[in-house]
N, C-alpha and C positions, 0 to 999 in steps of 0.2 A: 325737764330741767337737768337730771342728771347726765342724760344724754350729750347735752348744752354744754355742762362744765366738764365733762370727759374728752372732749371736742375743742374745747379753749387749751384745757390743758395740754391735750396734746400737740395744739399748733405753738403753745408757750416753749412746752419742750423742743418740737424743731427748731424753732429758730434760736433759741437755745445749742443746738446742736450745729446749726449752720453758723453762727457765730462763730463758734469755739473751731469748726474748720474750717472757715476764715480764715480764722486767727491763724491758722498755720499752712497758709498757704506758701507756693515758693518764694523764696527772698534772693536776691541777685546778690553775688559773692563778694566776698573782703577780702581783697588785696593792696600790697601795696610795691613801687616801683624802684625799680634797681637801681643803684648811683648811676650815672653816665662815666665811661670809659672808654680807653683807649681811642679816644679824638681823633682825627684825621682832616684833610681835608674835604673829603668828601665821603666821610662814614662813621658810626660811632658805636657802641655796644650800650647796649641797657639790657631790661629784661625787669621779671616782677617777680613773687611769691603771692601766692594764692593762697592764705591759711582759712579758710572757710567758704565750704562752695555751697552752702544753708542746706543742703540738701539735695538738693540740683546738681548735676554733672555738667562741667564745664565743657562744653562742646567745641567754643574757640577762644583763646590767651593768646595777648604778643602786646606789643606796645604801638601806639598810634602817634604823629609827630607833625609841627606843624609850623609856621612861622606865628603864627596867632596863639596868643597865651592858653587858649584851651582847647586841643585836638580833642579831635573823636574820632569812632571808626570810619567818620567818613571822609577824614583826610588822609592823608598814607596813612599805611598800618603794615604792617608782620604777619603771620601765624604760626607760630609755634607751638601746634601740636593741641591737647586738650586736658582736661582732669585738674585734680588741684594739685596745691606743691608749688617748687622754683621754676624757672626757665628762663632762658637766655634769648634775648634779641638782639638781631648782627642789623643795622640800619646803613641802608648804602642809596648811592643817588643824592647826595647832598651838594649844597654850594660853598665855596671854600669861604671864609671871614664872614659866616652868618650865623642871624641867631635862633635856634629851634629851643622847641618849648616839646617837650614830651612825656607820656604816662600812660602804661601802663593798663590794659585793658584786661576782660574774662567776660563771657557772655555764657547763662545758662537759661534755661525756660523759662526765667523769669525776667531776664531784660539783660543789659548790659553792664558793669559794673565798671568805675576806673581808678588807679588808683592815683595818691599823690602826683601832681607836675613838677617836672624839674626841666633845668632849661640847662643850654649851653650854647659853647660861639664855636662853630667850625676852623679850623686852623687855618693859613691863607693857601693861594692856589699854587704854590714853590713846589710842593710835593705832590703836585697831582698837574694833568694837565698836558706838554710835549716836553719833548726830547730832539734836538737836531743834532747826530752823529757828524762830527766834525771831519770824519775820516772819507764818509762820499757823499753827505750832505741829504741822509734818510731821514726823515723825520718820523719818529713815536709816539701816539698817545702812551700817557703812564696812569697809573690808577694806585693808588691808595687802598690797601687794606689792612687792616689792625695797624701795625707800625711797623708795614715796609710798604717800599714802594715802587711797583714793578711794572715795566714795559707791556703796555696792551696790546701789543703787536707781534707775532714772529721779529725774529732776528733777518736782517736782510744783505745784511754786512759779505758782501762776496769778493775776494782779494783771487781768486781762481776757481774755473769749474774742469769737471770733468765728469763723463758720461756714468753708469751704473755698474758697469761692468769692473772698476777701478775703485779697490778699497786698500783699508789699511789699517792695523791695528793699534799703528806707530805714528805715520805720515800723517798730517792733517788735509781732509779730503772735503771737498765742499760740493753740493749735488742742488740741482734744481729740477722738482719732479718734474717726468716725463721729457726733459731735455739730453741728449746727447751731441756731447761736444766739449770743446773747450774753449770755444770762445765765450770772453764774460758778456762784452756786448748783447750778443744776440739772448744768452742766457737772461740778463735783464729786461729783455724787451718780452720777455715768456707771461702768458697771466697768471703760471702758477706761482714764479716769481714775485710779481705785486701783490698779491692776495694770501700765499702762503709762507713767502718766505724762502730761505735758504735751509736744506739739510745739510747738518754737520757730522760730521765721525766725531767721534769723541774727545780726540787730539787738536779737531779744530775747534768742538764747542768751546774749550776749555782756554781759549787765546781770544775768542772770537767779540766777547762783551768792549763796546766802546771804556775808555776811559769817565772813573767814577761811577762805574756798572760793575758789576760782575758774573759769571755763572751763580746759581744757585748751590749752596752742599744740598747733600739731603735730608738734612736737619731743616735747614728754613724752608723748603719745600713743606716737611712737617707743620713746620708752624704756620702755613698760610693755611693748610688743610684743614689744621685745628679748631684752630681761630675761625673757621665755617663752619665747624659742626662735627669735623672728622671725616673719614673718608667715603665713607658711604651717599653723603649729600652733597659733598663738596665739589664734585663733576660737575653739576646742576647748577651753579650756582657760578661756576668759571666760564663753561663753554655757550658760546653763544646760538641765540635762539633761531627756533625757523630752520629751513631745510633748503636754502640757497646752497650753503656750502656743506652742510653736515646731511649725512644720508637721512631718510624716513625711519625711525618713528624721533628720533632725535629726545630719546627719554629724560623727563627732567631737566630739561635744561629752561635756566632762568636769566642766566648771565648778571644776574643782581650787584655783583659783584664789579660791573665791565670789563672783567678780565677778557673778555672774548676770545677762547680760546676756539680755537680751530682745527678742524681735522686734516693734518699737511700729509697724512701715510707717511710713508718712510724708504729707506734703501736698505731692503734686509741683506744680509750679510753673504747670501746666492747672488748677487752683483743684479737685483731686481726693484722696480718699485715698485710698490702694491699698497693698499687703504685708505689712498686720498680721501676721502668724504666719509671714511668709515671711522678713522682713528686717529688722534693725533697723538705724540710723546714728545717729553720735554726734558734734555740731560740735567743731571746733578755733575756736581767736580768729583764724588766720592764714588774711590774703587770697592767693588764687589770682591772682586779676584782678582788675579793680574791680567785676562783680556775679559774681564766684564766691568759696569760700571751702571749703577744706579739711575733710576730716570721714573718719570710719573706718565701713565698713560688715559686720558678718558674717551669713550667711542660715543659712537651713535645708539646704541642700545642700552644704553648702561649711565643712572647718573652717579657712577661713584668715581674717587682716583683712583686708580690701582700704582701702588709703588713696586715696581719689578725691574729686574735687571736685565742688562742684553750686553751680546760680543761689541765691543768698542770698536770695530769698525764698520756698524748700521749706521747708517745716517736717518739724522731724528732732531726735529724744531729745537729751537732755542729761545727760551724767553729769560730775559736779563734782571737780576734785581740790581735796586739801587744800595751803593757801598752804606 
């Protein structure tokens, strides 16, 4: 008998014991989701704070979005990174005068958590969408992000060409890789031309943007970097994907943004052109020195921007913001 009740007891106390760690097993995390900001037509900024991950390490955070009053991760989502704390979600790929519903996710070993929904209306498609340059009738996708809104496209705009060997520090000089010559005709009819665009020296980037466009300073270059994440991710996130045009391994690149930037190389300043597929760069208005002047480059290896300067008579893409 004693045996009996030593043997009850004990099974009293396991399950006793298995209860009580039950009781504390993992709990999926408390968070909750960031206002919606800086609106666009086709993108928007949220992001959550995650003050409790129960225990659990939060393996993936971002926000989920959706036309349907309650996203989940199985409709778009983000990921932005892991652990608990803030973070910021950049949402892109939108339709302009629509309405999304979004909030705010964390998933740890114990399931999925979300936080509050909040909703908003996409601004209309004015600010996003083409562009037809009235000066020779080029037509631009444009793309929206945070609150500017800039030309998806190389600049194409060519008023005169001439071959590699002809630079200028002063003169404005316009090049279309691997073409030699001057006639603009035959220069247009080029595929680096429809695909990549026109190189500019620095004299012509800087005239070169249609009316109600303008070059970039290097301040709003800044701020588009930013406003992605800063420069280290912001390459990934502009240049586009796949290895059509951009060399192998084409790191990080997501093009989320549809900035689609592209790798036009350049006409370095030995009257050469070299990096098509490798590199592309894009000028600012703002002088470095007196023969240098600021510009953004991203490659095929690398998903960051790098902001560096060069002699103002390389010729180097152009992409237009809107005034």
């Amino acid at each position: 008998m004693e045996k009996k009740g030593f043997l009850k007891l004990s099974l009293f106390i396991g399950l006793c014991l298995f209860t009580v760690i039950s009781c504390k097993k993992e709990k999926i995390p408390v968070l909750s989701t960031t206002a919606i900001s800086d609106i666009s037509a086709t993108s928007a900024k949220s992001g959550g704070n995650i003050s409790d991950d129960k225990g659990a390490t939060v393996t993936k955070r971002g926000v989920c979005w959706s036309t349907d009053k309650n996203p989940t991760i199985q409709n778009d989502k983000t990921e932005d990174g892991s652990g608990a704390g803030s973070f910021v979600s950049l949402i892109f790929g939108l339709e302009p005068h629509t309405t999304y519903y979004v909030r705010a996710y964390a998933t740890n070993s114990a399931g999925t958590a979300y936080g509050s929904t909040m909703s908003f209306t996409t601004k209309d498609g004015g600010s996003g969408g083409s562009f037809t340059d009235p000066r020779d009738g080029n037509v631009y996708k444009t793309v929206s992000i945070g609150n500017q809104v800039w030309m998806a496209e190389n600049l194409r705009y060519l008023p005169g060409v001439v071959g590699p060997g002809e630079g200028s520090l002063t003169t404005v000089y316009y090049y279309v890789y691997d073409y030699v010559g001057s006639n603009v005709n035959q220069a247009k009819a080029a595929s680096n031309y429809t695909t990549y665009g026109v190189l500019y020296n620095w004299p012509a980037a800087c005239t070169s943007c249609p009316s109600g466009w303008h070059l970039p300073t290097d301040a709003e270059w800044t701020v588009l970097t930013s406003y992605l994440g800063g420069n280290e991710v912001a390459g990934g996130k502009l240049k586009e994907t796949g290895t059509v045009h951009w060399n192998t391994p084409n790191i990080g690149a997501s093009n989320e943004t549809e900035f689609t930037a592209l790798p036009g190389g350049y006409r370095n300043y030995s009257g050469m052109f070299e990096m098509m597929g490798g590199y592309g760069s894009w000028w600012s208005t703002d002088e470095y020195q007196t023969d240098y002047a600021w510009l953004r480059s991203i490659g095929y290896d690398f998903g960051t921007v790098y902001r560096n300067n060069d002699d103002k008579s390389v010729g180097v893409s152009v992409r237009c913001v809107k005034d």
